[in-house]
N, C-alpha and C positions, 0 to 999 in steps of 0.2 A: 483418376483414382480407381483401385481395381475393388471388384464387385464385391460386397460382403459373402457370396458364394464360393467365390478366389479364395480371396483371403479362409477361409474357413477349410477349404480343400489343401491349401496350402499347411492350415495348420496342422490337419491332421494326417497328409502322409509326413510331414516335420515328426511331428509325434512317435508315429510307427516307424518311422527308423531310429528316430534317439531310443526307443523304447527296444528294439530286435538289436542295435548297436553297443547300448550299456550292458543287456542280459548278456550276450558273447564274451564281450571283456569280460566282465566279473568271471566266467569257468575258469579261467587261468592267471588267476591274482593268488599271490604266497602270503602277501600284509591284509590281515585282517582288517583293515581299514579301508585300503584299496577297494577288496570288494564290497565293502558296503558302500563306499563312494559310485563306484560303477553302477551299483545296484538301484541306488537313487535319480542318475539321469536314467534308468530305465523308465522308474515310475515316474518320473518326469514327464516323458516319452507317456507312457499311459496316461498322465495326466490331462494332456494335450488331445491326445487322440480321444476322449472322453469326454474334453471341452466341445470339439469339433462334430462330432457327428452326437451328441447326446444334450448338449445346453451346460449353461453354469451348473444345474444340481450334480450331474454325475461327475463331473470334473473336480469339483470342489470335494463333493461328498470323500473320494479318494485322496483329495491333498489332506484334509484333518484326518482321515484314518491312517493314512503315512504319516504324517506326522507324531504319532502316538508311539504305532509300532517302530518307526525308524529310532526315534527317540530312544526308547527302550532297547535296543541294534545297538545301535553307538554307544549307547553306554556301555551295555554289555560289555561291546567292548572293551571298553575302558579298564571295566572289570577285571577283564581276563588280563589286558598287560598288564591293570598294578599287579595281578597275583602272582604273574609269572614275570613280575620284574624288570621291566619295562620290553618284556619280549613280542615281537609284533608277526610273526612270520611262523602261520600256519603248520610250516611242516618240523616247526620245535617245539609246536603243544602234544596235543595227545592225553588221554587220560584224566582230560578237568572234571567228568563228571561225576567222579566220585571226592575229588578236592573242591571242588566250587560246587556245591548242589543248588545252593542258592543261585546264581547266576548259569547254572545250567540250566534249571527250569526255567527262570525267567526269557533266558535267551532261544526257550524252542518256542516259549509263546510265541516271542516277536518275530522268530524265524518261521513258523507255517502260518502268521498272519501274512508275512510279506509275501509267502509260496500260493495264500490264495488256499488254506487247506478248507473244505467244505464246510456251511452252517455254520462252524462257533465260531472263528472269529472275522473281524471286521473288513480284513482284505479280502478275505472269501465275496461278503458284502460288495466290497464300493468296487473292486476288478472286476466281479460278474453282472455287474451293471455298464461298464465299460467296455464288456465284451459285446454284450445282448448290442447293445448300441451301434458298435462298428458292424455287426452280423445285420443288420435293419440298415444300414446306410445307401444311401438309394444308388452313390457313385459308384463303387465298387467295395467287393469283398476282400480284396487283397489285405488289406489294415486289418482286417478278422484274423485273416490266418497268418500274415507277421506276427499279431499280438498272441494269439496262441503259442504260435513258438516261444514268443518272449515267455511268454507265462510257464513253458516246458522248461524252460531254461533255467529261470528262475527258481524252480524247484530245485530241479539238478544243480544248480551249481550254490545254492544254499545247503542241502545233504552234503557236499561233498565240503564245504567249508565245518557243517559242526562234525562231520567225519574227521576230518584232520584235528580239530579243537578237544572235542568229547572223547569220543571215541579210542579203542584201543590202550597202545602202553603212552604215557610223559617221556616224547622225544627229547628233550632238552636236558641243561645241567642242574642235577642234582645234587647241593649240598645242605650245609645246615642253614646257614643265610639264605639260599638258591632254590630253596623247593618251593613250589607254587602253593597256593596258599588261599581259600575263599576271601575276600573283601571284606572289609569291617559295616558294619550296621549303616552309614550313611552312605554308601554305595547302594549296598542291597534292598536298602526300603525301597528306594525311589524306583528300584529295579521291578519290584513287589508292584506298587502303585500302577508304572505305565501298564505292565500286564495285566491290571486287572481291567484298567481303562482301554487298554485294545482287546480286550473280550466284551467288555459291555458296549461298547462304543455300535460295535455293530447291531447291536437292537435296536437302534433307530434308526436304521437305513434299510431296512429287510424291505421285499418288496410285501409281506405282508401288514408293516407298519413302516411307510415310507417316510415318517417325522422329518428327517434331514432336509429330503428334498422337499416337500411339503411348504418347510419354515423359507426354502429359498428359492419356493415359488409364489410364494403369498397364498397358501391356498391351506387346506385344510386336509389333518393325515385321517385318512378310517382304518380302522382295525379288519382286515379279509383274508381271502385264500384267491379272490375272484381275479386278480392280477396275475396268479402266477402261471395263467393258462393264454395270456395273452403275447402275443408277437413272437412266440416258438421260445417262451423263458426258460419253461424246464428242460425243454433239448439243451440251452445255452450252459444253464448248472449241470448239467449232464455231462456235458463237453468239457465245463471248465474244470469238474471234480475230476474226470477221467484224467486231466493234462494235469493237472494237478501232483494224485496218484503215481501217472507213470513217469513223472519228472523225480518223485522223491524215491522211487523202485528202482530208477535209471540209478540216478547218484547214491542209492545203497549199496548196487549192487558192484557198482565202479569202483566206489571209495569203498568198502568192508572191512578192508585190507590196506592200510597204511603202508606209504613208501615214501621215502625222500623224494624221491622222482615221480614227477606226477604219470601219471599211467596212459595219459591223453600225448603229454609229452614223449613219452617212450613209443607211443605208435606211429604219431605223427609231429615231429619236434616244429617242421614248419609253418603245420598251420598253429601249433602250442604257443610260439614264439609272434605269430600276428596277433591272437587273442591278446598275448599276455601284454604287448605293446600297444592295444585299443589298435589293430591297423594303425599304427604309428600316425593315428592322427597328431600327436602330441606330437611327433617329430616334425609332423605336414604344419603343423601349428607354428612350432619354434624357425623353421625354414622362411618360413611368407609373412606371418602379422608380426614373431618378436622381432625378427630380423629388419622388417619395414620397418618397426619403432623404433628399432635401435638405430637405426640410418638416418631416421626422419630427427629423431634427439639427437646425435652427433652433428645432423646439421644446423640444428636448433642452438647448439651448445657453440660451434664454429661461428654460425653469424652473431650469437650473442658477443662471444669474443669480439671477433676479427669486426664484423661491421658495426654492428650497433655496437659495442665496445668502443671501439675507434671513433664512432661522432661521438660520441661522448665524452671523449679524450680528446677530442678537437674541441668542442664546446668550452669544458672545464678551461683547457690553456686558453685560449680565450678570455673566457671571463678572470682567468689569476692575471691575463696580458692587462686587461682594463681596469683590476683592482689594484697594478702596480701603478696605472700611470695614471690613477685618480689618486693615488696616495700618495705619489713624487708632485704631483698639483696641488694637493693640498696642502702639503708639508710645504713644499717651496713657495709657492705663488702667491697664494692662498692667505697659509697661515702666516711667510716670512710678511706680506704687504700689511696686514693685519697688526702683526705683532710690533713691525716698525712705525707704524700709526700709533697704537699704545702708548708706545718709549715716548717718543715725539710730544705727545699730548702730557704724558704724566710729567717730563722736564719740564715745559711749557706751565705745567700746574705749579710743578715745584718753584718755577722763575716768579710767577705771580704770586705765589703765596709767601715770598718774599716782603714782597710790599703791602701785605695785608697779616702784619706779624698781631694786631691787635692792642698794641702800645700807643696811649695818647701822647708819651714823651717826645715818643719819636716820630709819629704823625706833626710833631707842631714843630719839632726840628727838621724835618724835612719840609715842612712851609715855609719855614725861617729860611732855610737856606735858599730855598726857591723864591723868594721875595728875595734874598738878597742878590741875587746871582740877576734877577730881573732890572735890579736898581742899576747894577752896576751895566747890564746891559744897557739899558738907556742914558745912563750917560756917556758912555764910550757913543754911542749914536748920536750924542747929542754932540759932543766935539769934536 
């Protein structure tokens, strides 16, 4: 069994690379969904490495404040393709923020919560405690500055997504049916709601009102300042706000200026084209595990056929062979011995019941005749 040390070292460079491997893909995603899909095995990735070098509270602490602000992402999303008609690909928005203000707003809450932007809101929170945490880990610092990165990343390549979305002219087709269009009231509230709850959410995890981890340490939160000078935290929010900042300064300054072709793409198409295919894991994916399954099932499917198929087709003719030749036995042997016993017996009843007609005339005629036939026998004997 490998050590609970292993195992925990294991987890969290797992972590740190799901986390530095989701943030890259997501820079070069077109489908607004894409990247927030990418975006999520990030914080996945930060989840992990959070669990690993910091305990269940910071780990967790991050999965419910993801879960708020993602919530709030996805939908957004949602928002923007009903408006724009089920359009899903970034470089045919453009200009929602003045058509969707409702879900414009909402969608920068959830977006600089997930960038980690300073003090308000709650990713700022539960990622600057997953940072401090990898920055303290006694094995190594490498998982700090991977997740830094990720965290730079993460900014940039969210700018550069509500750059394409917000920003600028409405790339797409304009008509009267066709124009993009805010979302009705039961979109938008709930859009309202998450964002108010991924701003307040992070008031219980501050390190000056630690409530979160507190409740999921069994321990008891106090209200101070005396924490924040402990284990080099403020250098850590220093660090995190700076990466922060220069990740959303990066993707302003990149995306400002909308193009059909992404700009990243135009400098370098081949590293544009590894991002954009996740390092074709998905291909390394479809190559080795579906391809194994699909081999492993076709042969699955062939011996169900061909062999276990086939005993079982032996079997069946078999038992139809024994259900024929118990039924030519009972029909013939069986039933005919049977049946000609019956006949047999029922003649046999009918011949007797002859003589038992229930006539006393004929019971005393049939004496008569029998004493007669007796007399006449003893005399022919007698002479």
């Amino acid at each position: 069994m490998p050590s609970p040390t292993l195992s925990l070292q294991a987890i969290a460079w797992t972590g740190t690379i799901t986390a530095l491997f989701g943030a890259s893909a997501a820079v070069a995603q077109f489908d607004i969904k894409r990247v927030l899909a990418y975006s999520t095995v990030s914080q996945l990735g930060y989840m992990m490495l959070g669990l690993a070098t910091g305990g269940v509270s910071v780990g967790i602490f991050h999965l419910i404040a993801h879960a708020f602000f993602k919530a709030l992402l996805f939908l957004g999303a949602g928002s923007i393709i009903h408006g724009c008609h089920h359009q899903q690909d970034i470089r045919r928005m453009g200009g929602l923020r003045r058509r969707m203000p409702a879900t414009f707003v909402a969608y920068m809450v959830g977006m600089l919560a997930l960038c980690g932007f300073p003090l308000v809101f709650s990713g700022f929170w539960s990622k600057d405690a997953i940072l401090h945490a990898a920055s303290n880990w006694s094995v190594s610092r490498v998982p700090f500055y991977m997740a830094t990165l990720a965290a730079l990343l993460t900014a940039f390549y969210m700018t550069r997504q509500v750059c394409y979305v917000f920003a600028g002219k409405y790339r797409g087709e304009v008509t009267d049916s066709h124009a993009p269009h805010e979302s009705p009231a039961a979109m938008t509230i709930p859009l309202v709601l998450l964002a108010a709850v991924t701003v307040v959410l992070g008031l219980f995890g501050t390190p000056m009102w630690p409530w979160f981890q507190s409740f999921l340490d069994g321990t008891s939160a106090s209200v101070g300042f005396a924490s924040m000078h402990e284990d080099g935290l403020l250098r850590i929010m220093a660090i995190s706000s700076a990466i922060v900042l220069a990740g959303l300064a990066l993707g302003w300054l990149v995306y400002r200026r909308h193009r059909d072709l992404d700009p990243i793409d135009q400098r370098s198409p081949v590293a544009f084209n590894a991002l954009h295919s996740g390092f074709h894991v998905d291909s390394l994916y479809a190559a080795t595990i579906v391809r194994a399954q699909a081999t492993f099932a076709t042969a699955c499917m062939w011996m169900d056929k061909r062999l276990w198929g086939g005993a079982v087709a032996i079997v069946r003719l078999f038992v139809q062979m024994l259900v024929h030749i118990n039924a030519a036995t009972d029909a013939s042997a069986i039933n005919g011995g049977f049946d000609a016993g019956c006949a047999t017996t029922s003649a046999s009843g009918r011949t007797l019941a002859l003589l038992q007609g229930g006539s006393l005339q004929r019971y005393v005629r049939i004496m008569a005749v029998a004493l007669l036939a007796a007399v006449l026998l003893l005399l022919w004997s007698v002479r």
